[in-house]
N, C-alpha and C positions, 0 to 999 in steps of 0.2 A: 504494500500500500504506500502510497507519496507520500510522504508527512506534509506536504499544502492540504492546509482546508480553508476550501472556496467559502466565502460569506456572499458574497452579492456577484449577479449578472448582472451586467447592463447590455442590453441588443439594440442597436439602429437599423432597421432594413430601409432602405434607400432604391432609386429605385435600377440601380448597378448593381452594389453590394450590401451585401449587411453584414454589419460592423459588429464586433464582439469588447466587450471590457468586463476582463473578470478580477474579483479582488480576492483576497485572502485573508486571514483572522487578523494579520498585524498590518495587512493597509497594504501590502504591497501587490503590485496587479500588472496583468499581460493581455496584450491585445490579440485579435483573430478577425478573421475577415473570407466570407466566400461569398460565392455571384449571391444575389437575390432569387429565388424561386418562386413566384407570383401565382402559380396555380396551387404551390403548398408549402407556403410559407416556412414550414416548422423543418422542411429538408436544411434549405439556405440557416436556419436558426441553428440548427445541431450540428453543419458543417461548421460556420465558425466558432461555433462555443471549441467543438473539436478541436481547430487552430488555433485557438487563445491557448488553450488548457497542454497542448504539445510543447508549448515553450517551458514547461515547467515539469517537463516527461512525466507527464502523464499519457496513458492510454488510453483515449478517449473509449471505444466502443469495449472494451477491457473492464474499467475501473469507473466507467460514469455512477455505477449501482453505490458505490462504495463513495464517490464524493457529494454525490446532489443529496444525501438526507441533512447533511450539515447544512445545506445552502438559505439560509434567514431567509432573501427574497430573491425573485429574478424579474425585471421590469425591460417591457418590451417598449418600442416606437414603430411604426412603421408607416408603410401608405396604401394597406388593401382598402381602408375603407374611401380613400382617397379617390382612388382607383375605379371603385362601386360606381361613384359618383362621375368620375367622367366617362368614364363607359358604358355609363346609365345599364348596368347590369343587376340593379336591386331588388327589393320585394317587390309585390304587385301591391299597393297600397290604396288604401283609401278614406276618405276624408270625412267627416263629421263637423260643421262649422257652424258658427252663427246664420240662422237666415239672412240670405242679401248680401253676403259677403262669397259666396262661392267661390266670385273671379278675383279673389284674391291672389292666387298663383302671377296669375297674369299681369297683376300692377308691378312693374320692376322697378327697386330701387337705385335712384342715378349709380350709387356706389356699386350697385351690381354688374348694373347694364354695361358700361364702360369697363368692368375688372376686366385683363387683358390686353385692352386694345392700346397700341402705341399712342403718340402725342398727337399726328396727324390724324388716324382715325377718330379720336375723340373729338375734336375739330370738326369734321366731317361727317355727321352723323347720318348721313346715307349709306353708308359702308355699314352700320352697324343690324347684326339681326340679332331678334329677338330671343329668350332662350324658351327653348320648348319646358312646359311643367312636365315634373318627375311626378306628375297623377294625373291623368285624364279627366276632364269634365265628365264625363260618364259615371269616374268612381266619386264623384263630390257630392254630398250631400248638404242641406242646410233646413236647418230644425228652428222653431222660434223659441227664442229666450231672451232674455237682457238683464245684464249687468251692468248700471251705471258706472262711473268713471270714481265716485265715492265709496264704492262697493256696494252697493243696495240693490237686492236682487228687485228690477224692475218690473217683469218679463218672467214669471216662473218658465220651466222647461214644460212647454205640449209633449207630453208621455209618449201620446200617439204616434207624433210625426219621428220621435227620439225610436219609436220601436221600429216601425218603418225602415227607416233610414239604417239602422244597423240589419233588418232581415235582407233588404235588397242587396247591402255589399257584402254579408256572408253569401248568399246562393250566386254574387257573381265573382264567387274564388278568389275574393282578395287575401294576400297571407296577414294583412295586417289593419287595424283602424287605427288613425289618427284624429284626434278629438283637441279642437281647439275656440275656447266660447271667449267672446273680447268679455276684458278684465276679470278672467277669472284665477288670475295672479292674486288677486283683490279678495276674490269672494268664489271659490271652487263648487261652492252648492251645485250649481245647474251642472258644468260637469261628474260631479261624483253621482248624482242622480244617473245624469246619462249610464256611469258607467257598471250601474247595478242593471240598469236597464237591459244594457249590452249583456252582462251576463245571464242573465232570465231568456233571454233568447238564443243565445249560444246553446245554454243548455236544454230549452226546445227542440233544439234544430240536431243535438248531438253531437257539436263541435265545438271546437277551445283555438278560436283565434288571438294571437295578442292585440293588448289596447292601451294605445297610448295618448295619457291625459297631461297636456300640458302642463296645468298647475302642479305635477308631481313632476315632470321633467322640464321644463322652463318658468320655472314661478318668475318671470320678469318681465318688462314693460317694454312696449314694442311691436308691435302684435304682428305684423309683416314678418320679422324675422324669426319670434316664436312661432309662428307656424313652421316658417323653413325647417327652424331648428329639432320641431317633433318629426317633420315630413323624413329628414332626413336620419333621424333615431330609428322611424318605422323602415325607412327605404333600404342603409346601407350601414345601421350597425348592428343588425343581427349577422348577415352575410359574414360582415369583417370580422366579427363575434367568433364566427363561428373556426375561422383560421386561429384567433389566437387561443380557442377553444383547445384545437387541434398539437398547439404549440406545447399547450399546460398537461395534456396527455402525456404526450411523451415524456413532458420532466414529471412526470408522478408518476408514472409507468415502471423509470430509473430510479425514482427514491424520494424525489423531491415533494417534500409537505406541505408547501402555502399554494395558496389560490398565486399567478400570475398577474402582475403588476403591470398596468399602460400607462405610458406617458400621455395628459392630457395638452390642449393643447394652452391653456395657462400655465402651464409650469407644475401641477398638482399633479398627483397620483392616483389610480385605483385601481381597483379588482376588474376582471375582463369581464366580469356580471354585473357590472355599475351600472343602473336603468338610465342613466344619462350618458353612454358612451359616445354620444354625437360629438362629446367636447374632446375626441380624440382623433378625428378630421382631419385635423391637421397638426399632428403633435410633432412629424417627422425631424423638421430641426431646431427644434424647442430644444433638445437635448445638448445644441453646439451654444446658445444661451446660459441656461444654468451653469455650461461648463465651466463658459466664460465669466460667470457670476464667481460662484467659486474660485476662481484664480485671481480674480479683480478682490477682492475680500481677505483672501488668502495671503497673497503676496503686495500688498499695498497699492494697487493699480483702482484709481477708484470710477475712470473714464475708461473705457475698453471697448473699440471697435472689432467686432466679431467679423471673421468672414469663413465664408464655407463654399471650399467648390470638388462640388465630385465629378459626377458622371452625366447629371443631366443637368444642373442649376447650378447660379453660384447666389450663396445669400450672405445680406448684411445685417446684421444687428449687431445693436448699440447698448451697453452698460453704463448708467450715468449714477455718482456715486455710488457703486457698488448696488447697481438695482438694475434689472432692464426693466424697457418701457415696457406698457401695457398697452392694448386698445381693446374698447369696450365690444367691436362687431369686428367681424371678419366677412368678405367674399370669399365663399371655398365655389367654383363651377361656376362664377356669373351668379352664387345666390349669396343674400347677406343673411349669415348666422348671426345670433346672439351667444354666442362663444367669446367671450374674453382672452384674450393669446397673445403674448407674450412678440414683438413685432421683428420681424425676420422679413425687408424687402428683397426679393427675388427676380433674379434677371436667367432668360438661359443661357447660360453658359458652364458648359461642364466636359470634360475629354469624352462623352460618348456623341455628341453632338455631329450631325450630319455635316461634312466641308461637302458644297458645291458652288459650280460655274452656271450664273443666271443665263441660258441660250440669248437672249435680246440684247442685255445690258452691259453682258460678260463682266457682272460684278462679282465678288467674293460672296456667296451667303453661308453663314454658319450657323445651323439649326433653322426654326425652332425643334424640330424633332432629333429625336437622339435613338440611338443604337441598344441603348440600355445593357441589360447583364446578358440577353438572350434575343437575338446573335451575338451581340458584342460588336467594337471594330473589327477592322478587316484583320487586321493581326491575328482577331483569336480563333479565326479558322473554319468561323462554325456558320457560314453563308450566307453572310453579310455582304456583296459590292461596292457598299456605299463609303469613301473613306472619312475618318472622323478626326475629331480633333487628338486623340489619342495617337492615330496613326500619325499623325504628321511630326510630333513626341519622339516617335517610335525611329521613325529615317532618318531624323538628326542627331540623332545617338543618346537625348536628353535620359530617353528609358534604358533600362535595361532588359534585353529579351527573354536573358536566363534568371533572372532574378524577380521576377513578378509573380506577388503574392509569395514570396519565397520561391520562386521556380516550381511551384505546383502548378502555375498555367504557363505554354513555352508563347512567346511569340511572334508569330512568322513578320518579319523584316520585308520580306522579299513581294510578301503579298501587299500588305500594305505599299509600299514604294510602287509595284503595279499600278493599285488602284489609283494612289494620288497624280502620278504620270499620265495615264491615259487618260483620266477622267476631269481633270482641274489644271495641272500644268501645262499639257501639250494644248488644252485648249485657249490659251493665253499666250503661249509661247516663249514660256518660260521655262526654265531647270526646276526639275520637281523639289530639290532641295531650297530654290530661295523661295518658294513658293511655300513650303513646309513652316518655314523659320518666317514666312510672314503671315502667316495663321495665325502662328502665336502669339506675334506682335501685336496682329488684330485682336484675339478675342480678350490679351491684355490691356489693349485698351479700354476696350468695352467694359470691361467688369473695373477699371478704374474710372472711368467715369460714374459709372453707377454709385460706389465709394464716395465721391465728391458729389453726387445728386444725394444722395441718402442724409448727407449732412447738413448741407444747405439748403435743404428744405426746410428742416430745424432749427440753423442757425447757428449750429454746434462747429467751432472752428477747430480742424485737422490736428492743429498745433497742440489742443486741450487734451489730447488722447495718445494712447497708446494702442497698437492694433496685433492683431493675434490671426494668424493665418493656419486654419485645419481642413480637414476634411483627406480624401484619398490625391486629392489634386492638387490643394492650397499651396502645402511647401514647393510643389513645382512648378507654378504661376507667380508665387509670393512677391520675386524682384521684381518680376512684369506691371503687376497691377500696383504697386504699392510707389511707383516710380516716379521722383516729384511732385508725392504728397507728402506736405509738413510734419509728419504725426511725432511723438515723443518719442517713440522707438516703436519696433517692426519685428517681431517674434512670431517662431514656431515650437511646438514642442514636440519628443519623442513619440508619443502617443497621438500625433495630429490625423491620422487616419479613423482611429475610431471614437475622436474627441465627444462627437454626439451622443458617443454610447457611454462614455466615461461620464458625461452629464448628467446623463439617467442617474451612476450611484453616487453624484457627488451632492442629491439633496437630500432632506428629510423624508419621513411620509407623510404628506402635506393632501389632506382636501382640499377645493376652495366651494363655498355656497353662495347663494346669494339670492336676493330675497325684495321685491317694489318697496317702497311707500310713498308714502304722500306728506313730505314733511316740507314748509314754509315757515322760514326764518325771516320776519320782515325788518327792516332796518329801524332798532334803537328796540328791539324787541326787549318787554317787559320779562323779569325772572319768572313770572310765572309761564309764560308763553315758552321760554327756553323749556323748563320744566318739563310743562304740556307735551312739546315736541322731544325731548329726548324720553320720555316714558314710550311713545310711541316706537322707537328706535332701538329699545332698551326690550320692547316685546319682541318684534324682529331678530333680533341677536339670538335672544332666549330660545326660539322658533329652533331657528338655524342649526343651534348650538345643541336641542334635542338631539335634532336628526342627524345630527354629524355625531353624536355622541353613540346613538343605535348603529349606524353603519358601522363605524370602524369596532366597535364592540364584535358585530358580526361577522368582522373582517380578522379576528383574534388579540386584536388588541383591549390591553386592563385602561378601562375609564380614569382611572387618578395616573395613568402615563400620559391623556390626552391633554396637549396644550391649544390655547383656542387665541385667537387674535382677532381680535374688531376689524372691521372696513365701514367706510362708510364713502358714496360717493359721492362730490360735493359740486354744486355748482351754483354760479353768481342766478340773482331770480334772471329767470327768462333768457338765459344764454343757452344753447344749444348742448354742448357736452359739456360734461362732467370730469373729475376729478378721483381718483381711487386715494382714501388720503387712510390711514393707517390709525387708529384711532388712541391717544395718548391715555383713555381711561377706558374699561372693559364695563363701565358701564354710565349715565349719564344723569347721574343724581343729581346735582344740583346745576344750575344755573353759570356757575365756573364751570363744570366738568364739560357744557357745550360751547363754552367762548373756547376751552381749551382745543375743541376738533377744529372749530374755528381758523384758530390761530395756526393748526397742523395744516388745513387747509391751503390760507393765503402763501404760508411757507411755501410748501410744492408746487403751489398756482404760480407763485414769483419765480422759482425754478425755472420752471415749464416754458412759461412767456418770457413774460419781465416784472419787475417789481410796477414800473409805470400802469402793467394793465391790471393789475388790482382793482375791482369798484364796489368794496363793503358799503357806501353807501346805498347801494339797491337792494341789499338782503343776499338773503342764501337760500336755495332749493334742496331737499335731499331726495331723489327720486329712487334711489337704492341702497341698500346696507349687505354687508357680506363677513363671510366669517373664513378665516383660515385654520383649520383643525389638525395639527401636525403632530407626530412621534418621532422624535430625534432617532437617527440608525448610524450604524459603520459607517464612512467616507472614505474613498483613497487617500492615503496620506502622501504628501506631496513634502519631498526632503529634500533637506539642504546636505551641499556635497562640499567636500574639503577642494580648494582651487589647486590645479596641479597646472605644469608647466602650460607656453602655449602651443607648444609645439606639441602635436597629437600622436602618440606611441604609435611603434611601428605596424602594431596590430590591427589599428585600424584605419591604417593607409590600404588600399585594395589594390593601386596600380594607374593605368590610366587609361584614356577611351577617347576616341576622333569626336568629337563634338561640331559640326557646323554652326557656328557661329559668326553673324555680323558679313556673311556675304564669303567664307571659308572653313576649312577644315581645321581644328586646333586642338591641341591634346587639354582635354580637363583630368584634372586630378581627381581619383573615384577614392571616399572616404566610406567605411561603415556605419551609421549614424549612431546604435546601442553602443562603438566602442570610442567613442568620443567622452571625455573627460571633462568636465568642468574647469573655467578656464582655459580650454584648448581655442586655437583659432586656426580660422582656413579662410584661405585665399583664396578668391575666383582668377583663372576660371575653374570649378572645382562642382563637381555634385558628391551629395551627399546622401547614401542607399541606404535603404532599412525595407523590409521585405513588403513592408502596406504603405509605402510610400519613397518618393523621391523629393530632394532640398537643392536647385539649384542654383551656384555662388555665382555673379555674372562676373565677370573683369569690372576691376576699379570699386568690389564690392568685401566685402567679409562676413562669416560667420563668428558670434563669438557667444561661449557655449557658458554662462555663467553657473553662480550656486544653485539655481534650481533646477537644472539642465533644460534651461531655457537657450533655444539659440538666435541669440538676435541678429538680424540683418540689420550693418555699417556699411559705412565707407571706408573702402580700406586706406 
């Protein structure tokens, strides 16, 4: 037996590879990595847990019985339900609504309609089409009821029309009903009626459809995007459910004891039977976030610009003193959830990305479509034509052929150099190698501007940060995109390939809930009015803080381990969005204890904007309150190393390799990246291997590998 015992998984499926980060009882952890498997998830899952766990000679299909009973948790990310959604492959669903609101689907929100479309199409709103609804008018039903906007049931529920309405969509084989009555965030009566209804008929009929009632999966205000957000609970996360379903077999099959852990896409945790798993949609690089939280916190970096570039995308997000942003809604497919998610703007660009020649224009285009894990580029053999941004890596020597993925995949050189020659160079009339080495230059451009859009939108200048380059691509784009922008320094780390997955166990186990109300703070508000309204907000919490207290109980955690944190979101009277402000008392007793949210408020409001836009003389709105309910766990522990020479032992010198570079052939110096030393330094032009990733040194640049074995990219 290994004397390692694993404590925590972390897994990223992506949608190339999925990423492995396993840790062990004293913090110390190894990475794994194999293709993604999209029809079965849990194969790509156990391949690279398998890779992680070899670095530490273990035998995976040997010894798994013997390491997963110890394993505390194992916490997944991925993008089947993603996937669901744009491939419109989901349940057959159907609707339950307020009377009169049926064509709801159909009213699309600006923020939707537009997700996607570049700067000139938005302009141009004849280019744009519509998106088709994920439920037919045929399966939509609407029942009379009403609930005032005060919560006062106005309108009881017609029985009749409620029984109706659920016999016609059971006998027309929907696998699901979604049930959505405006503001019954507010006041759930008429739904919970409906949904005894629902069952009284099911069990006439003989059948046990699921039903999903909004006020128990979206208790929030909005009601365009609470529907989406049930539509989409019914449509595509059972489906996805059901792969991570698949995943949690196998590890209990092997030994392993907890229920299977998802990354949501706010940054919280749960169980793969959480009735709210819509909020996992989009969790996929949430994980490269938290990471980056974690290191920012850990190591004093309190501004940290995030990037991630794998195989299909590359994404930015932003750490601002030791916290990333938030936003209240997200477009996942052209539709706006009310999912809270942690902000990651995304561009395509990633090494599986399509390179072709526009026939008209004979311009360069790269993507938007990518090659993904299966075919792969032309290199991996498996009958692919098209060549990618990978390939083009591959001819100028940037990769290595025998050393990818550790040499468990080889990759043909010859095919790829084919493809990019016949299909892109000789169409230009160029040499397929400066055509290669202007790909790169291209799609580093690209993903540096995006970098400089990402921040100036906010206002956030280059200079204020430090930036951190992961993912299976990052360190070998890093000097590209990062190139003449200001930042305070420009780091990668040994683990940057399955940073995402490392992010998964670098946090607690964190709920998030969250919960309407109707609170107005008007200006020069009397103590009893404060009073009044924090009583209201002080019941909300309590609410929350039930149900988060039942869940995670159920989930095997002891109640007096649960820690609980107030939220509260704030905003000036009658301004548009809100604020998520942290709330400085757990509960709002008197009169001080609401100036004090107040005052947390304006703080992070002055953050955000500026101090200038402050306007406490109009009041304050609370239209939501929320709760954070977390369990402290293991973390990777992240160590400091004694500094040894700069010069890099000869061990992990590897030799050197023809690199095309700058319009020629030039010998770069090939270093091993695990045998580099703290304090060592390397000089471009130089790459730097490690078997889930490549780092490379340009001329006129340096590598310099400090105590954390952080390796920053200088000026030499």
């Amino acid at each position: 037996m290994n004397p390692r015992e694993l404590t925590i998984i972390g897994s990223d499926a992506g949608g190339t590879m999925t990423d492995m980060f396993v840790i062990d009882r004293s913090g110390e952890f190894a990475v794994g990595k194999a293709s993604t498997t999209p029809k079965d998830e849990s194969v790509g899952f156990w391949e690279s847990l398998a890779d992680a766990c070899q670095y530490w000679g273990i035998n995976w299909e040997k010894e798994a019985k013997d390491v997963l009973p110890g394993v505390l948790t194992a916490i997944y990310s991925g993008t089947a339900m993603l996937n669901t959604i744009l491939t419109r492959a989901g349940k057959r669903v159907g609707i339950i609504i307020t009377k009169g609101f049926e064509d709801s689907l159909l009213h699309e929100r600006g923020g939707g309609a537009h997700a996607g479309y570049g700067y000139q199409d938005k302009l141009h709103f004849v280019t744009h089409v519509h998106t088709i609804p994920l439920v037919p008018k045929q399966l939509i039903k609407g029942v009379t009821e009403r609930v005032s906007m005060f919560g006062e049931v106005v309108i009881p529920l017609y029985e009749e029309e409620a029984r109706k309405a659920v016999s016609e969509l059971v006998d027309s084989g929907v696998d699901g009903i979604a049930v959505t009555f405006l503001y019954s965030y507010l006041n759930p009566m008429n739904e919970r009626r409906l949904g005894e209804i629902a069952s009284e008929v099911m069990n006439e009929k003989g059948v046990q459809i699921p039903l999903y009632l909004s006020h128990e999966i979206c208790p929030i205000t909005r009601e365009g995007p609470r529907l989406n957000a049930v539509v989409i609970q019914a449509y595509a996360a059972d489906p996805a459910r059901e792969q991570l379903l698949r995943i949690e077999r196998k590890l209990q099959q092997a030994g392993y004891k907890h229920p299977l852990q998802v990354m949501l896409a706010d940054g919280s945790i749960a169980h793969v039977r959480y009735r709210a798993l819509f909020k996992a949609c989009f969790s996929g690089p949430i994980g490269g976030i938290l990471g980056g939280r974690f290191l920012s916190q850990t190591m004093n970096m309190p501004n940290l610009v995030c990037t991630d570039m794998g195989g299909t995308s590359f994404d930015v997000g932003v750490i601002m003193a030791g916290e990333p942003i938030i936003v209240r809604e997200v477009a996942v497919a052209r539709t706006v959830l009310n999912i809270p998610t942690l902000v990651m703007d995304s561009i395509g660009a990633g090494t599986g990305q399509y390179v072709r020649i526009d026939p008209e224009s004979k311009r360069v285009d790269i993507g938007p479509d990518s090659a993904g894990a299966d075919p792969g580029p032309v290199c991996y053999n498996k009958g692919n034509p098209v060549p990618t941004v990978m390939d083009c890596a591959l001819i100028v020597g940037i990769l290595n052929p025998d050393y990818y993925l550790g040499g468990r995949i080889k990759l043909r050189r010859d095919l790829a150099l084919n493809a990019i020659d016949q299909q892109c160079a000789r169409q230009l009339g160029v040499d397929p190698y400066d055509f290669a080495e202007g790909v790169i230059k291209l799609i580093g451009t690209r993903m540096k501007e995006h970098i400089r859009t990402v921040l100036s939108v906010r206002g956030y200048p280059a200079g204020d940060f430090h930036l951190i380059g992961y993912g299976g691509a990052g360190p070998m784009f890093l000097a590209e995109y990062t190139e003449g922008l200001p930042f305070k320094g420009v780091f990668t780390v040994p683990w940057a390939a399955a940073f995402s997955a490392f992010g998964l166990t670098a946090t607690d186990y964190v709920h998030r809930y969250q919960k309407s109300t109707l609170v107005t703070i008007p200006p020069n508000a009397d103590d009893a009015v404060k009073q009044y309204m924090g009583a209201m907000i002080n019941s909300a919490w309590e609410e929350l803080e039930e149900t988060a207290s039942k869940e995670m109980v159920e989930e095997g955690f002891k109640k007096e381990d649960i820690i609980f944190r107030q939220l509260a979101y704030v905003r000036y009277y009658q301004q548009l969005e809100d604020v998520e402000v942290y709330s400085p008392v757990s509960r709002l007793e008197t009169a001080e204890d609401m100036d004090k949210l107040i005052a947390a408020f304006e703080d992070v409001y002055s953050r955000k904007y500026a101090h200038a836009a402050k306007f406490p003389e109009i009041g304050y709105q609370i239209f939501e309150v929320g709760l954070l309910a977390f369990v402290p766990k293991p973390k990777p522990v992240i160590r400091k190393y004694p500094l040894c020479g700069r010069a890099p032992s000869q061990r992990a010198f590897k030799g050197e390799r023809s690199v095309y570079n700058k319009g020629s052939w030039r010998k770069a110096k090939l270093y091993e990246m695990d045998l580099l030393e703290s304090g060592n330094e390397v000089e471009g032009l130089a790459i730097i291997e490690a078997p889930s990733t490549t780092l490379v040194v340009p001329e006129g640049k340096k590598v310099v590998v400090d105590e954390w074995k952080r390796f920053w990219l200088r000026e030499a």
